[in-house]
N, C-alpha and C positions, 0 to 999 in steps of 0.2 A: 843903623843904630843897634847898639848891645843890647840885645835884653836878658832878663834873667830870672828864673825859675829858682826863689831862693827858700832853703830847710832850716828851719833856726829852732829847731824844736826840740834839739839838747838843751836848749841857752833859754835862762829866766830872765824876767822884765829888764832893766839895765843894761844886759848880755846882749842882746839883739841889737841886730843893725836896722835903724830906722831904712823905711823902702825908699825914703826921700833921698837919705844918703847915696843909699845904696844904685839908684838913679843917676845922682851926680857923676858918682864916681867912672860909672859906666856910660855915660854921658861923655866925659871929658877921655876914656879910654880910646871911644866911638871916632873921636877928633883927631885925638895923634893918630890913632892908624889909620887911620880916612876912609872909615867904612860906613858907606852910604844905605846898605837893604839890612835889611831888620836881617838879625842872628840872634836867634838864641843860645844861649848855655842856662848850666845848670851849676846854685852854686849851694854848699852842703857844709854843714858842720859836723865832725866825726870825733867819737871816743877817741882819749889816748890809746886806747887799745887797738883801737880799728887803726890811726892811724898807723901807727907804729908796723900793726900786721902788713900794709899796702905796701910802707915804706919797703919792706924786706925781700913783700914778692914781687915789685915792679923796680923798683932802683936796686935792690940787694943790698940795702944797707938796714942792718937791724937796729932802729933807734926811732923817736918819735922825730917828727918833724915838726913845719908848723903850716905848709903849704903843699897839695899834690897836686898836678894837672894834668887829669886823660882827654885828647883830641879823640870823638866819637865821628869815625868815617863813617859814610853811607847812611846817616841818619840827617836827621833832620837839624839835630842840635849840634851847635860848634864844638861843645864839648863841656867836660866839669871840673868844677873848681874846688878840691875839698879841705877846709879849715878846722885846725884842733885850736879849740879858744882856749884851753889851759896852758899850750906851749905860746900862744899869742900873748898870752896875760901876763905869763914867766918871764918872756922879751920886753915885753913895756916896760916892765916894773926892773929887770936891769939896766935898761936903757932908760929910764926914767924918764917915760913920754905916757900918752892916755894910751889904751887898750885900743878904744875904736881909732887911732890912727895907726897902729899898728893893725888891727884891722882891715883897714882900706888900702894900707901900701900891701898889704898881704894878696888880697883879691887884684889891685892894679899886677902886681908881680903874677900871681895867677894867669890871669887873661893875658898877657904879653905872652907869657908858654903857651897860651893857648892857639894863639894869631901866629907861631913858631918862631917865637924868639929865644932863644937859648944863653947859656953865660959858663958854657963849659970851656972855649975858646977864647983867649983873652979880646980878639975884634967882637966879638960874639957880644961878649957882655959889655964891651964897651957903648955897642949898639942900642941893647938893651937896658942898661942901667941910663942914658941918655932920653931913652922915651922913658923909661919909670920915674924919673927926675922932671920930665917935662909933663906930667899926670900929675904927679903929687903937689909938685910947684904950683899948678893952674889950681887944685883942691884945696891950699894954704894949708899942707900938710908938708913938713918940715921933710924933705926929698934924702936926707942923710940916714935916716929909718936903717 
Protein backbone atom coordinates (compact mmCIF):
# COMPACT_ATOMS: atom_id res chain seq x y z
CA UNK A 1 0.00 0.00 0.00
CA UNK A 2 0.95 3.88 -0.87
CA UNK A 3 1.37 5.92 1.68
CA UNK A 4 2.04 9.51 1.88
CA UNK A 5 3.77 12.19 3.68
CA UNK A 6 1.41 15.05 2.61
CA UNK A 7 2.47 19.45 2.71
CA UNK A 8 -0.46 21.37 2.28
CA UNK A 9 0.70 24.27 3.98
CA UNK A 10 0.65 26.87 0.99
CA UNK A 11 -3.16 25.88 0.76
CA UNK A 12 -6.06 27.49 3.12
CA UNK A 13 -9.11 25.65 4.41
CA UNK A 14 -11.15 24.64 1.07
CA UNK A 15 -7.54 24.22 -0.68
CA UNK A 16 -6.49 21.07 1.07
CA UNK A 17 -7.07 17.69 0.17
CA UNK A 18 -9.06 15.90 2.74
CA UNK A 19 -6.49 12.75 4.12
CA UNK A 20 -9.63 10.63 3.51
CA UNK A 21 -9.30 11.54 -0.03
CA UNK A 22 -6.10 11.55 -0.31
CA UNK A 23 -6.13 7.62 1.19
CA UNK A 24 -8.67 6.73 -1.43
CA UNK A 25 -7.01 7.82 -4.14
CA UNK A 26 -3.67 6.11 -3.07
CA UNK A 27 -5.65 3.23 -2.05
CA UNK A 28 -7.00 2.68 -5.49
CA UNK A 29 -3.29 3.79 -7.10
CA UNK A 30 -1.91 0.68 -4.68
CA UNK A 31 -4.56 -1.72 -6.70
CA UNK A 32 -3.68 -1.06 -10.33
CA UNK A 33 -0.16 -1.35 -9.74
CA UNK A 34 -0.30 -4.27 -7.47
CA UNK A 35 1.79 -3.09 -4.87
CA UNK A 36 1.40 -5.12 -1.77
CA UNK A 37 4.38 -3.57 1.12
CA UNK A 38 3.85 -0.40 2.40
CA UNK A 39 5.90 2.62 0.17
CA UNK A 40 6.07 5.60 1.07
CA UNK A 41 6.31 8.99 -0.99
CA UNK A 42 6.06 12.36 -0.36
CA UNK A 43 3.52 14.57 -1.69
CA UNK A 44 4.00 18.74 -1.67
CA UNK A 45 2.50 21.75 -2.80
CA UNK A 46 4.92 24.43 -4.30
CA UNK A 47 4.78 28.32 -5.30
CA UNK A 48 4.28 29.17 -9.01
CA UNK A 49 7.68 30.34 -8.60
CA UNK A 50 9.21 27.27 -7.17
CA UNK A 51 7.54 25.47 -9.59
CA UNK A 52 8.32 26.96 -12.57
CA UNK A 53 12.15 27.13 -11.13
CA UNK A 54 12.17 23.02 -11.01
CA UNK A 55 10.39 22.85 -14.19
CA UNK A 56 13.64 24.60 -15.94
CA UNK A 57 16.40 22.97 -13.97
CA UNK A 58 15.13 19.31 -14.37
CA UNK A 59 13.02 19.12 -17.60
CA UNK A 60 14.58 22.52 -19.21
CA UNK A 61 11.56 23.73 -20.02
CA UNK A 62 10.93 27.38 -18.53
CA UNK A 63 7.13 27.66 -17.86
CA UNK A 64 5.10 26.58 -14.68
CA UNK A 65 3.60 23.26 -14.71
CA UNK A 66 1.02 21.73 -12.80
CA UNK A 67 2.56 18.34 -11.75
CA UNK A 68 6.64 17.16 -11.03
CA UNK A 69 7.82 13.80 -10.05
CA UNK A 70 11.42 12.97 -8.44
CA UNK A 71 12.03 9.00 -7.89
CA UNK A 72 14.38 9.40 -4.54
CA UNK A 73 16.97 6.09 -5.06
CA UNK A 74 18.57 4.60 -1.97
CA UNK A 75 16.29 6.08 0.45
CA UNK A 76 13.69 4.96 2.09
CA UNK A 77 10.85 6.99 0.15
CA UNK A 78 9.42 6.02 -3.41
CA UNK A 79 9.74 9.32 -4.08
CA UNK A 80 7.89 12.97 -4.51
CA UNK A 81 5.15 14.32 -5.91
CA UNK A 82 5.05 18.09 -6.23
CA UNK A 83 1.67 20.17 -7.09
CA UNK A 84 1.27 24.04 -8.02
CA UNK A 85 -2.58 24.42 -6.97
CA UNK A 86 -2.84 27.73 -8.93
CA UNK A 87 -1.92 25.97 -12.38
CA UNK A 88 -4.45 23.02 -10.87
CA UNK A 89 -7.20 25.62 -10.24
CA UNK A 90 -6.47 27.57 -13.85
CA UNK A 91 -7.08 23.88 -15.56
CA UNK A 92 -10.34 23.19 -13.82
CA UNK A 93 -11.73 26.21 -14.25
CA UNK A 94 -10.84 25.86 -18.34
CA UNK A 95 -11.97 22.64 -18.35
CA UNK A 96 -14.76 23.18 -16.37
CA UNK A 97 -14.62 20.39 -13.73
CA UNK A 98 -13.93 20.94 -9.48
CA UNK A 99 -10.32 21.77 -8.50
CA UNK A 100 -10.07 18.72 -6.14
CA UNK A 101 -10.61 16.42 -9.26
CA UNK A 102 -8.31 17.94 -11.04
CA UNK A 103 -6.42 17.51 -8.07
CA UNK A 104 -6.54 13.75 -7.68
CA UNK A 105 -6.00 12.95 -11.37
CA UNK A 106 -2.97 15.15 -10.84
CA UNK A 107 -1.40 13.14 -7.87
CA UNK A 108 -2.79 9.62 -9.68
CA UNK A 109 -0.72 11.07 -12.91
CA UNK A 110 2.18 11.82 -10.25
CA UNK A 111 2.51 8.30 -8.69
CA UNK A 112 2.32 6.46 -12.06
CA UNK A 113 5.81 8.71 -12.99
CA UNK A 114 6.54 7.68 -9.87
CA UNK A 115 6.06 3.59 -10.19
CA UNK A 116 7.98 4.48 -13.99
CA UNK A 117 5.50 5.01 -16.18
CA UNK A 118 6.09 7.56 -18.70
CA UNK A 119 4.07 9.18 -21.96
CA UNK A 120 6.93 10.52 -23.86
CA UNK A 121 6.55 7.36 -26.36
CA UNK A 122 3.35 6.95 -27.88
CA UNK A 123 3.17 2.86 -26.30
CA UNK A 124 4.45 4.57 -23.38
CA UNK A 125 1.45 6.58 -22.79
CA UNK A 126 -0.84 4.53 -24.05
CA UNK A 127 0.23 2.23 -21.26
CA UNK A 128 -0.08 4.95 -18.94
CA UNK A 129 -2.96 6.92 -19.71
CA UNK A 130 -4.96 3.21 -19.63
CA UNK A 131 -3.96 2.78 -15.70
CA UNK A 132 -4.67 6.78 -15.17
CA UNK A 133 -8.13 5.98 -16.80
CA UNK A 134 -8.39 2.76 -14.69
CA UNK A 135 -7.70 4.93 -11.13
CA UNK A 136 -9.69 7.69 -11.79
CA UNK A 137 -12.75 5.43 -13.28
CA UNK A 138 -12.62 3.34 -9.92
CA UNK A 139 -12.47 7.05 -7.96
CA UNK A 140 -15.78 8.30 -10.06
CA UNK A 141 -13.55 10.91 -11.24
CA UNK A 142 -14.32 11.64 -14.88
CA UNK A 143 -10.80 9.77 -16.39
CA UNK A 144 -10.90 12.42 -19.58
CA UNK A 145 -9.18 15.21 -17.08
Amino acid sequence: MIVAELNQSLLRGGQRVPLRLLQQVLKECSRVLNVRKSESISIGFISSVQMKRLNREWRGKDRITDVLSFQLDGTQMKGEVLLNYAQAKRQAQEMNHRVRDEICFLIVHGVLHLYGHDHEKKTDAQKMFFLQEQILTALDIDSRL
